[in-house]
ROKOLBA-750940 format. One line per field, with one value per residue: residue number from 1; residue in one letter; chain; x, y, z of N, C-alpha, C in turn. Coordinates in Angstrom, 1 decimal. Layout:
residues N
seq <- NUM; ...
type <- a; ...
mol <- A; ...
nx <- X; ...
ny <- Y; ...
nz <- Z; ...
cax <- X; ...
cay <- Y; ...
caz <- Z; ...
cx <- X; ...
cy <- Y; ...
cz <- Z; ...
END
This chain:
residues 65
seq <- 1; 2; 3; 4; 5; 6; 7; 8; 9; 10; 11; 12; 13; 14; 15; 16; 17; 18; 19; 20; 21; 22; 23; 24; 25; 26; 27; 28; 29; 30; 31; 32; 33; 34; 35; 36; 37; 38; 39; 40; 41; 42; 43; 44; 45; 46; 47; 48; 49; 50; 51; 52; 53; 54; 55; 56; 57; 58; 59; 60; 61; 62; 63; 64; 65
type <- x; x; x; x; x; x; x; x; x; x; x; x; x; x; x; x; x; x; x; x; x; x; x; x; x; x; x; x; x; x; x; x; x; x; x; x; x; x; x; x; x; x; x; x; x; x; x; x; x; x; x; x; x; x; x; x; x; x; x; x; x; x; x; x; x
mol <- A; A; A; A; A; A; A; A; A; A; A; A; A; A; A; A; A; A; A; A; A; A; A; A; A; A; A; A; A; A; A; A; A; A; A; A; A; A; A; A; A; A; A; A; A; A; A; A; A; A; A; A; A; A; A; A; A; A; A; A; A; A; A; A; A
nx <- 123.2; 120.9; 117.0; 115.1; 113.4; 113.7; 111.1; 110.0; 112.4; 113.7; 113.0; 114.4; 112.8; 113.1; 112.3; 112.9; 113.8; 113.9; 112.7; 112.8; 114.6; 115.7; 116.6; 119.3; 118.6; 120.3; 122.8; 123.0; 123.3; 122.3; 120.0; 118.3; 117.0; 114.8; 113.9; 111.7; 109.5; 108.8; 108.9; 108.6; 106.4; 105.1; 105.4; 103.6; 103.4; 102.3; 100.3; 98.1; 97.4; 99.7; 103.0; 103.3; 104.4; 103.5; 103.7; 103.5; 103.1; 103.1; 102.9; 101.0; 100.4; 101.8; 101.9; 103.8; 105.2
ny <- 102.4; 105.4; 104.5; 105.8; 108.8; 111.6; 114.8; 114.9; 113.3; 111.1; 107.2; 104.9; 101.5; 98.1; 95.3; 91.9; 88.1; 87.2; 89.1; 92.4; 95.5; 98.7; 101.6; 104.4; 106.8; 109.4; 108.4; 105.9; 103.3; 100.2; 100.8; 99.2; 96.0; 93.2; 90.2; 87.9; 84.9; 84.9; 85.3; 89.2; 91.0; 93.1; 96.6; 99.2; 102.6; 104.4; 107.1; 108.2; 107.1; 107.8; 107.3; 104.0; 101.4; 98.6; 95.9; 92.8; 89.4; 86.2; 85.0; 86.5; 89.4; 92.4; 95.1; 97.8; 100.0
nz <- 106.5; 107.0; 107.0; 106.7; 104.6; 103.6; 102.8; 99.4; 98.8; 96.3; 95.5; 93.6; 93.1; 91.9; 90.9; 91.5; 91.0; 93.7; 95.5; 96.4; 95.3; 96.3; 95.4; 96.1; 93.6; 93.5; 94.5; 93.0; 94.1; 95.8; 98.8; 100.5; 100.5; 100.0; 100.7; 99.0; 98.8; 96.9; 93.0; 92.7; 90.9; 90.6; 91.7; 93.5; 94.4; 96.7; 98.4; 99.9; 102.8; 104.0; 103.2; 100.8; 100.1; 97.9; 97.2; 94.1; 93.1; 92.2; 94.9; 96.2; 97.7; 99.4; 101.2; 102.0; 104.8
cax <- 122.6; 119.6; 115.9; 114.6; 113.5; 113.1; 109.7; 110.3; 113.7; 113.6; 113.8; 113.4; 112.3; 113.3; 111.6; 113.6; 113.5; 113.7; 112.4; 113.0; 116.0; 115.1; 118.4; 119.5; 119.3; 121.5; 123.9; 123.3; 123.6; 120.9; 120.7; 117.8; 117.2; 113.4; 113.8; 110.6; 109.0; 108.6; 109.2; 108.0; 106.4; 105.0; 105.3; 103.1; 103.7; 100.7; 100.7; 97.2; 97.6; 101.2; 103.7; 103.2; 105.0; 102.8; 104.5; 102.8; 103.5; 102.6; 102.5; 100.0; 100.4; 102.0; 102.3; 105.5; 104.7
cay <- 103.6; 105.1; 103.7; 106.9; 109.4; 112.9; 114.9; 114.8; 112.3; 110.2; 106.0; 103.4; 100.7; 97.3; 93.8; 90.8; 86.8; 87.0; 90.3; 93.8; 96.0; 100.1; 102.4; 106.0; 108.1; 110.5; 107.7; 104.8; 102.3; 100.1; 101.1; 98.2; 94.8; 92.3; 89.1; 87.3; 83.5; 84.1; 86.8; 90.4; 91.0; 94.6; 97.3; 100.3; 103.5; 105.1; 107.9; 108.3; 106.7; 108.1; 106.4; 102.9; 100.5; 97.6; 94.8; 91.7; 88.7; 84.8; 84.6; 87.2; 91.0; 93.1; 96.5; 97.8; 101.6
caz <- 105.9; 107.2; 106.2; 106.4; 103.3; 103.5; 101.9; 98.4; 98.2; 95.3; 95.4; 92.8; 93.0; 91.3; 91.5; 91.3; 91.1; 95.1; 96.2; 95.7; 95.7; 96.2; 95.0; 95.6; 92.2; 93.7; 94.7; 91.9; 94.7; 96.2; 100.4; 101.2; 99.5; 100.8; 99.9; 99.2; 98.8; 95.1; 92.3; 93.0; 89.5; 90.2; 92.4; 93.6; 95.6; 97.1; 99.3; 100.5; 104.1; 104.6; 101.6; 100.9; 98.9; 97.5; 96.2; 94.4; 93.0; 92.5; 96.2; 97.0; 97.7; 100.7; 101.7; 103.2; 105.2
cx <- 121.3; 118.9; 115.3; 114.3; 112.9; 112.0; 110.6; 111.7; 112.9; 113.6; 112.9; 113.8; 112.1; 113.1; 112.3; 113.7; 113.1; 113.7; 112.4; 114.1; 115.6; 116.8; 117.8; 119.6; 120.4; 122.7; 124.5; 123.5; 122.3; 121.1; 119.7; 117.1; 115.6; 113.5; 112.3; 111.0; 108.9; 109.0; 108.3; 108.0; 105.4; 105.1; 104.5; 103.0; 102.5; 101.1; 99.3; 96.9; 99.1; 101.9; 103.9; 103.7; 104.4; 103.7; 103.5; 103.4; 102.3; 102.1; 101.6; 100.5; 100.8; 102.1; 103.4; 105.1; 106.2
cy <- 103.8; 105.1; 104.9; 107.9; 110.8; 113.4; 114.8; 114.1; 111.4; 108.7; 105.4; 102.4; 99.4; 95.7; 92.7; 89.3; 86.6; 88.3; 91.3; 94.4; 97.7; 100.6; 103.6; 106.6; 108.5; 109.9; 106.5; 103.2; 101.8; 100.3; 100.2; 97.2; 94.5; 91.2; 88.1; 85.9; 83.2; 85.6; 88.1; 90.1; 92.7; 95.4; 98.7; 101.3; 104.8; 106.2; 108.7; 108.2; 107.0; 106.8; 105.2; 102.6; 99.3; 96.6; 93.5; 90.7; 86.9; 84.2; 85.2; 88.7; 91.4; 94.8; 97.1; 99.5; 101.9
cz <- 106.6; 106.1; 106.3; 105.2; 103.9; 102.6; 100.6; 97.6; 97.7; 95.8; 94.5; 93.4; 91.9; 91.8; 91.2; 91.2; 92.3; 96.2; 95.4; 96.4; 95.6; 96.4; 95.6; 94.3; 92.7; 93.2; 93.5; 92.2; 95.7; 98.1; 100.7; 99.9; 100.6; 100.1; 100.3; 98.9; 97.3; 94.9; 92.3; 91.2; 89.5; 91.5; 92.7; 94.3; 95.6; 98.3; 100.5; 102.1; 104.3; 103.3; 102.4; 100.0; 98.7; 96.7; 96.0; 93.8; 92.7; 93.7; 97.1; 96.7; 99.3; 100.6; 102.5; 103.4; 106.3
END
């Protein structure tokens, strides 16, 4: 599938014991998975510097662009 999102396409975003899993609405199905070192326990989407996905956790904090 492409990783790509057009302006205004939707994705959630769901945090898990060993990462995060981001779905299509449209579709209902997840098109990319991140498996981390520990449990994502929040997620943030910023769009200031071009869209950013922040994820943090017990193990620190990343940014995914």
């Amino acid at each position: 599938m492409p990783s790509h999102r057009t302006a205004g396409s939707a994705v959630l975003a769901a945090e898990t014991a060993s990462g995060l899993s981001l779905w299509d609405p449209r579709t209902g199905r997840p098109f990319r998975s991140l498996i981390t070192a520990a449990p994502v326990t929040s997620i943030v989407h910023t769009t200031s510097a071009g869209h950013q996905l922040h994820i943090g956790g017990s193990a620190g904090l990343a940014a995914l662009t």
